[in-house]
C-alpha positions in Angstrom: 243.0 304.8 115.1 240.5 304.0 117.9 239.4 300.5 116.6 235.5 299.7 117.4 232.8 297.2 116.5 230.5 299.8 114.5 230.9 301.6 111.8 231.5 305.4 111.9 232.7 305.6 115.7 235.2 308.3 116.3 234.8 309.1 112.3 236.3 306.0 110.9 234.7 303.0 108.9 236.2 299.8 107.6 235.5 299.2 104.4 237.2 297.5 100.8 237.9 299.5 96.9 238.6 297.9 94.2 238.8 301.4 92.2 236.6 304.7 92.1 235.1 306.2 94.4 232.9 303.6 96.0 234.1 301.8 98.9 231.5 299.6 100.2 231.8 298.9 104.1 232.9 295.7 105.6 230.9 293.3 108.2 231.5 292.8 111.5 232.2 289.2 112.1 232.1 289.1 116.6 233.5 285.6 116.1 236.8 286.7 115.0 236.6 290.3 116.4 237.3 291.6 113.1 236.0 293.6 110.0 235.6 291.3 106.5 233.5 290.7 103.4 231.6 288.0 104.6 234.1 286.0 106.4 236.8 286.4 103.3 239.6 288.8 103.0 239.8 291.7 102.7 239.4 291.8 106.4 240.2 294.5 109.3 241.7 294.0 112.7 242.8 296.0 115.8 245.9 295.4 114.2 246.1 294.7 111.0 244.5 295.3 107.4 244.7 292.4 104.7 243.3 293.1 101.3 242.2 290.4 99.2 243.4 288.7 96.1 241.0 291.0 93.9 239.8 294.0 96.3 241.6 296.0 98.7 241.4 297.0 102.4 240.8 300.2 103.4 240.7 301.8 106.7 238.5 305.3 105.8 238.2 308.6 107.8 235.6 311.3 107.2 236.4 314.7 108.4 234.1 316.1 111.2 234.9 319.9 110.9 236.8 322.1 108.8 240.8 322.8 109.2 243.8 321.6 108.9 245.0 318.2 109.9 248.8 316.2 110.2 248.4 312.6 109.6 251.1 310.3 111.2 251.4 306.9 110.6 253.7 304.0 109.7 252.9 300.7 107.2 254.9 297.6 108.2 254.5 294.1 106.9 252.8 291.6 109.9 253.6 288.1 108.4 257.5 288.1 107.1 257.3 284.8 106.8 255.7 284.4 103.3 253.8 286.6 100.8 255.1 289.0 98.3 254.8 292.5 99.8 251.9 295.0 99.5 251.2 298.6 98.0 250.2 300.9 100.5 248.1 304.6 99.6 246.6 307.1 101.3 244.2 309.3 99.8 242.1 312.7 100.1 239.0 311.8 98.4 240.6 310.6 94.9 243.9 312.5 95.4 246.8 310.3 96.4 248.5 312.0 98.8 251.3 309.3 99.3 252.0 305.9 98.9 254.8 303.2 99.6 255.5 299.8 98.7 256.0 297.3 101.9 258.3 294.5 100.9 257.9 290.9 102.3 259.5 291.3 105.8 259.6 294.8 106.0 259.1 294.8 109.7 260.4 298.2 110.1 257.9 299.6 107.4 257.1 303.1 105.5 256.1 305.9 107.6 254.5 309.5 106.8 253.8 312.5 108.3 251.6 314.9 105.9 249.4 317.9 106.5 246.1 319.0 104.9 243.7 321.0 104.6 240.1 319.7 104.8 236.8 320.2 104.6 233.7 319.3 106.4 232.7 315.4 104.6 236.6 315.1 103.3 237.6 311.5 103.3 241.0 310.2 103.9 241.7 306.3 102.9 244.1 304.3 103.9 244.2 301.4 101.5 246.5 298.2 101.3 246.6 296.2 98.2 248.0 293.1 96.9 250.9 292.4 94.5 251.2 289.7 93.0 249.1 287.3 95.9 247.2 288.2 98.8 248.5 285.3 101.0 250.2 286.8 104.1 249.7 290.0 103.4 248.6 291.3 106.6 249.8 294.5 107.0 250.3 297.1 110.0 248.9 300.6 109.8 247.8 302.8 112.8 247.9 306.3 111.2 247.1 309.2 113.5 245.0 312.2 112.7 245.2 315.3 114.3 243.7 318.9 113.9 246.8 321.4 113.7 244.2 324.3 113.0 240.7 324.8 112.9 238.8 327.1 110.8 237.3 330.2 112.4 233.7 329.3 111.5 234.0 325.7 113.7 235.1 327.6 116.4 232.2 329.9 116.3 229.6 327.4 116.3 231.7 325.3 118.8 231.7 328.5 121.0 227.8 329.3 120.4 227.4 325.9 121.5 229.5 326.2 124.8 227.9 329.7 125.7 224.2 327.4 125.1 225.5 324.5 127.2 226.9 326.9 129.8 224.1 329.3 130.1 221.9 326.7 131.0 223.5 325.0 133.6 225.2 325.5 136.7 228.6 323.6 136.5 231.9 324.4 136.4 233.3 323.9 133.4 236.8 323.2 131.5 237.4 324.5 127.7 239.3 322.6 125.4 240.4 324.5 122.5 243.3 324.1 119.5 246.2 325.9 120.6 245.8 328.8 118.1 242.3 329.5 119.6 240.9 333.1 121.6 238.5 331.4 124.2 236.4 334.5 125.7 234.6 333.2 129.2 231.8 335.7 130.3 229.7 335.9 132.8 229.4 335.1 136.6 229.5 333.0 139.5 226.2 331.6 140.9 226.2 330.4 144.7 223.1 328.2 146.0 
């Protein structure tokens, strides 16, 4: 997760659910350098998520292109000194694709690795809740989301876009493409 100040950066937004599918977006208190409903747990940090004693936290990704994607991560309590534990999901828009339950002092955590297919607009949240009491619930979570493969379609318009940027300019250039990708380079050199 690349933590920022504004919403949407790098595809992620900071944002609570109590349940369904709306997930209204956090604050951003500069004060406290950290994401909360106004002030009040829940709340989002660089390192830590804290839902609070009614509605959850939850640390939301949107998909920017089509393929398929491995998320890594690892939930581990960040106050063992009180609290009761948390409930930690993850889910593809309302499917749960895994979740764990963090004990009080469950410094080691729960960790995942899953793979799946998305879509352009897919959502994957990453939502902490409360047990019994949200008091030291603060909970670590700094999942990783990678493209494994990307569908051909993304590619093409990714290459049409390359060819564009390439054909009106004269600079040299380096290609970054998925592993499984056929980069085709054509054209010339141009002295001045």
């Amino acid at each position: 997760t690349e933590f920022s100040s504004t919403q949407g950066t790098n595809n992620w937004y900071y944002t609570s659910w109590s349940s369904g599918t709306s997930y209204p977006r956090l604050i951003w208190d500069a004060a406290t350098s950290r994401w909360s409903a106004s002030g009040a747990s829940p709340f989002i940090t660089k390192v830590m998520l804290h839902p609070g004693a009614t509605t959850n936290a939850a640390l939301r990704w949107r998909a920017s292109q089509a393929g398929t994607i491995t998320v890594t991560g690892k939930a581990y309590d960040r106050d063992p000194s009180c609290g009761d534990g948390v409930t930690v999901q993850l889910f593809k828009n309302a499917a749960l694709l895994w979740s764990a339950t963090v004990n009080n002092g469950d410094t080691t955590g729960q960790s995942h690795t899953i793979t799946s297919a998305v879509v352009v607009g897919d959502a994957l949240s990453f939502v902490v809740n409360a047990r019994g009491n949200s008091q030291c619930d603060a909970t670590g979570w700094d999942p990783v989301i990678g493209y494994t493969e990307t569908s051909a379609s993304t590619l093409s318009s990714n290459a049409a876009a390359l060819a564009l940027s390439l054909s009106n300019a004269l600079v040299s250039a380096v290609i970054v493409a998925p592993l499984n990708a056929v980069v085709q380079v054509l054209g010339g050199v141009f002295y001045q």
